[in-house]
N, C-alpha and C positions, 0 to 999 in steps of 0.2 A: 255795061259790057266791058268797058276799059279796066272796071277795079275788079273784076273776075280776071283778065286778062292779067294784070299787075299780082293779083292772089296767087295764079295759078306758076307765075314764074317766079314767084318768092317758095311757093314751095317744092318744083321742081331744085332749086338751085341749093335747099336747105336738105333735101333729101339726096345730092351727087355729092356730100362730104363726106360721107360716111368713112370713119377711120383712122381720117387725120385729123390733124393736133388744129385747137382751134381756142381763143381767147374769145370770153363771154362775159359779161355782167345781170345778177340774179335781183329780184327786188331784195328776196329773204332764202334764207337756207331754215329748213325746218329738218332735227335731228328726231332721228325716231331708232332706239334699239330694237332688236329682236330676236326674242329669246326661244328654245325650243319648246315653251309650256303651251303650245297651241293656243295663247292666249290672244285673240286682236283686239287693236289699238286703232283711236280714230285720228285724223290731224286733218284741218284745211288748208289749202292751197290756193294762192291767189295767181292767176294769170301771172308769169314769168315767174315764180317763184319753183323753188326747187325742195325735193323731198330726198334726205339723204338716209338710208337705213345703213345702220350701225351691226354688224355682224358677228356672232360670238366667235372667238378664237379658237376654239374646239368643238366641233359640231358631228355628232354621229347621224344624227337623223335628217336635219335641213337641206332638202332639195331643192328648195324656191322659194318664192316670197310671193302671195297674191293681192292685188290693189283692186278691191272692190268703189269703183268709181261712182259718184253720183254725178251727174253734170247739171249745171245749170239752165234752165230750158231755155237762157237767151243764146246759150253757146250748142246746143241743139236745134237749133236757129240756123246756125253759121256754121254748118258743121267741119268746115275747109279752114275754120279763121284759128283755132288754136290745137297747137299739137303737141305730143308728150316726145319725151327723147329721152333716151339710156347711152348714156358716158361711160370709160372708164378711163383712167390714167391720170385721175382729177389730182391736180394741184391748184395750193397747196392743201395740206388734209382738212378733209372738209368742218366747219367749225359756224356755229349759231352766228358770229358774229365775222363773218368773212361772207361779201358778194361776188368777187371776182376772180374767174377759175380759168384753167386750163385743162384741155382734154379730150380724150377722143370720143365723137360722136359715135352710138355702132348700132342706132336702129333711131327713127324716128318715122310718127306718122298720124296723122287727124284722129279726131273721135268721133265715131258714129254721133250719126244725126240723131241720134235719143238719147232718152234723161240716165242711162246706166252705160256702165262698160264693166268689163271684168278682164284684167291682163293679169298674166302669170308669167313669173319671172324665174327660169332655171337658173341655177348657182350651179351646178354639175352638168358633166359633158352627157353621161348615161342616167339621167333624169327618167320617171316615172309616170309625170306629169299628161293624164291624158286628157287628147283634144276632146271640144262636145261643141256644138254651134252657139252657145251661148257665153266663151270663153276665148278671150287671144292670147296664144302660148307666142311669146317671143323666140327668137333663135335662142337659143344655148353658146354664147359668147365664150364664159368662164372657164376659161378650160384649165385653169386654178387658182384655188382658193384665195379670196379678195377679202377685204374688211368692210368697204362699204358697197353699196349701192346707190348710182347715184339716176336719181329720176325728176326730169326738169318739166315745167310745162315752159310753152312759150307763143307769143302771138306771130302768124304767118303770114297775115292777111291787114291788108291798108284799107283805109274807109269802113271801119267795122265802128255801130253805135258806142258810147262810151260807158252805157249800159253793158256789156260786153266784156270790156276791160276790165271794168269792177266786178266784174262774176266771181266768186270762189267754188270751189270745188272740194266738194267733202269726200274722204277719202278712205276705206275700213282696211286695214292692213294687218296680215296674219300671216305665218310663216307657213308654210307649205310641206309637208314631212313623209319619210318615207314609211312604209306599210311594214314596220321593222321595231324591236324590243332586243333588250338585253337580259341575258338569260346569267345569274351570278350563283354555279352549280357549286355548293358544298357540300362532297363527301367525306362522313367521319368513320373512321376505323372504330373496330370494337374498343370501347375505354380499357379493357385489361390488358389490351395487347400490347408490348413492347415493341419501339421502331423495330430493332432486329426482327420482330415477327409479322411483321404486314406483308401483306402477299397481293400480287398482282390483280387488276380488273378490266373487264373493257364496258367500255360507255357507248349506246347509240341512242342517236334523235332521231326519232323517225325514219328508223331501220340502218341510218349512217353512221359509220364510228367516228367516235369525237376526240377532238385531238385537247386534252384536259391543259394544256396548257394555254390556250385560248379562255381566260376567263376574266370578267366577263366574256360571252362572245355573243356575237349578234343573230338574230332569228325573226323568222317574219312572222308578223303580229297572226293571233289567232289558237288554237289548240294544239297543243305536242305529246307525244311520246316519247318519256325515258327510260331505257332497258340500261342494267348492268349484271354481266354476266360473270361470273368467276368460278373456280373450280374450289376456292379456298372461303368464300364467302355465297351465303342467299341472293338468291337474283334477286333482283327487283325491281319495280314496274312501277312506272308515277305518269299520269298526266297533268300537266300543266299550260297554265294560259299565259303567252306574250301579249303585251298591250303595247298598243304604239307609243313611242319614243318613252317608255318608262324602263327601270331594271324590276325584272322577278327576281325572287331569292327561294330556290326549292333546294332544302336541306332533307340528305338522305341517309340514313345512322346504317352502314354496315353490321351485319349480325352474322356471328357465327355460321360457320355451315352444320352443327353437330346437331341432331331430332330435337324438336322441342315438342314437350305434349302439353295440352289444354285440358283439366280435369272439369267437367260440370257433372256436380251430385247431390242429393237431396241433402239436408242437415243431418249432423251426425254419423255420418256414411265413414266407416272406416276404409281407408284404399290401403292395399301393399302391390309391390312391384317385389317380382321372385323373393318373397315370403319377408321383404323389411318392409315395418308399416312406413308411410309416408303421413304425417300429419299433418304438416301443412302446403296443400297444394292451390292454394291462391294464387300461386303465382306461374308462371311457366315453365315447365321441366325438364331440367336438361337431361337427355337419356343417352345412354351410351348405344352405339350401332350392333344389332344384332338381335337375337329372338327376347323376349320377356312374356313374363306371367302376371297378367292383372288383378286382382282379386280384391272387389267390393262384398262390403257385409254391413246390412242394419237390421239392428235387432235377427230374426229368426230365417232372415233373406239372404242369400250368398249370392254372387254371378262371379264365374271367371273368364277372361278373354284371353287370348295368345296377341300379342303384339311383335310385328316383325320392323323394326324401326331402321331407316334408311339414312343417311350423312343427305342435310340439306332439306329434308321433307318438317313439317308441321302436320301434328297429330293434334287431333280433337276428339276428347270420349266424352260423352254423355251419359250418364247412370239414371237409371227409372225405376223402380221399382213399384210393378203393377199389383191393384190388388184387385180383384173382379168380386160382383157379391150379387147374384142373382135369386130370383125365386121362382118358386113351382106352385 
């Protein structure tokens, strides 16, 4: 009764400092970076030792950092005898080969009486991170951008086995990210046009006009629509997929607005357009706007169409030429 009595006011007294500045000695500081490749990283922790995570200098996606905790079953045991704590203001900067620091405490508290924990640690004020009962989301401290993070364990409780002490605690650590991609839009003008002849366009995502000087610009993971409309250029339409914390790169070739037509004809099929032959239409053809005359011939077959071609439209013809042979 005494060393619960003694437990319980060593951790009431370690949890009323919250804030202020406070001078401490660590067994070991253990440095761990981490990076936005969603990749984690294990490291053990021995009673009083401290985990410091090292933070990229530039970060579009990192919301947080999660410490997937093992505990050791003699400290699920004592579930009151050791407790974790989040610092910040630590000097001086934290380094493998340095135990004693200064800093402000800004959350500390026990670990459940079982062999797991799972805390998540926001780095941003408007963080994404949602609760679920099997997850302890700490306050949202940061309210900017820090270099490290600093996460201590520590013993609270006197008269604990010495089996205890020596516990280590394994620990899976991985960065926490937001539901977000970068979108790296390259549109190209037609290659024969000269600067002086580019003409204007509008861009929307997902029915929103997009401000082109934003590029990269960020978008939340998952499937989009991109419209460009112009009165000088072919619209066009592209779907594409953001993937979390990656860049997409969707390249769109501006094409004229003037008719283009698609020829498909049996072999040997002679075509003309208002009475010039056209011999080679392998390729797409650029037609000027206004009415035309089509006229396929093989061998002893002729067909002619009227064609009324429009600024902006893509024509597609198809030639057949049926032969039926029945009997009686």
């Amino acid at each position: 009764m005494k060393d619960k009595r003694i437990a319980c006011f060593v951790l009431v007294l370690h949890m009323g400092l919250l804030g202020f500045a406070e001078t401490f000695r660590v067994h070991k500081t253990v440095m761990l970076p981490i990076t936005e490749k969603n990749q984690a990283a294990r490291v053990q922790l021995d009673v009083n030792d401290v985990l410091v995570l090292t933070l990229p200098e530039k970060s579009l996606f990192l919301q947080g950092v999660e410490l997937e905790i093992k505990i050791p079953p003699i400290a699920a045991e004592f579930p009151d005898a050791i407790a974790y704590a989040l610092y910040t203001d630590i000097e001086p900067e934290p380094s493998a080969d340095i135990i004693d620091y200064s800093g402000k405490r800004m959350h500390i508290d026990t670990f459940p009486g079982r062999l797991g924990c799972n805390i998540k640690i926001p780095l941003i004020k408007e963080h994404t991170i949602r609760q679920n009962p099997y997850t302890i989301i700490l306050p949202a401290f940061f309210t900017k951008p820090v270099k490290t993070v600093f996460f201590r364990l520590q013993l609270v409780m006197k008269g604990v086995p010495q089996e205890l002490i020596n516990s280590v605690f394994s620990i899976e650590v991985k960065p926490v990210l937001t539901n977000q991609g970068l979108l790296d839009l390259q549109i190209k003008y037609p290659p024969e046009l000269k600067d002086k002849d580019k003409k204007e366009f509008l861009v929307f995502i997902d029915e929103e006009p997009l401000d082109l000087g934003r590029s990269p610009m960020l978008l939340t993971t998952g499937m989009h629509r991109l419209n460009i409309v112009s009165e000088h250029y072919r619209n066009e339409v592209r779907s594409f997929m953001i993937e979390q914390a990656k860049t997409s790169v969707l390249e769109v070739q501006l094409q004229d607005i003037v008719p283009l037509l698609y020829l498909s004809a049996p072999k040997n099929t002679r075509f003309f357009m208002d009475n010039t032959e056209i011999k080679d239409y392998s390729k797409p053809l650029v037609v000027e706007p206004g009415t035309h005359q089509l006229r396929f011939s093989l061998g002893d077959y002729e067909a002619v169409r009227v064609l009324q071609a429009e600024n902006g439209r893509t024509y597609r013809v198809s030639v057949s030429f049926d032969v039926s042979v029945s009997e009686e």
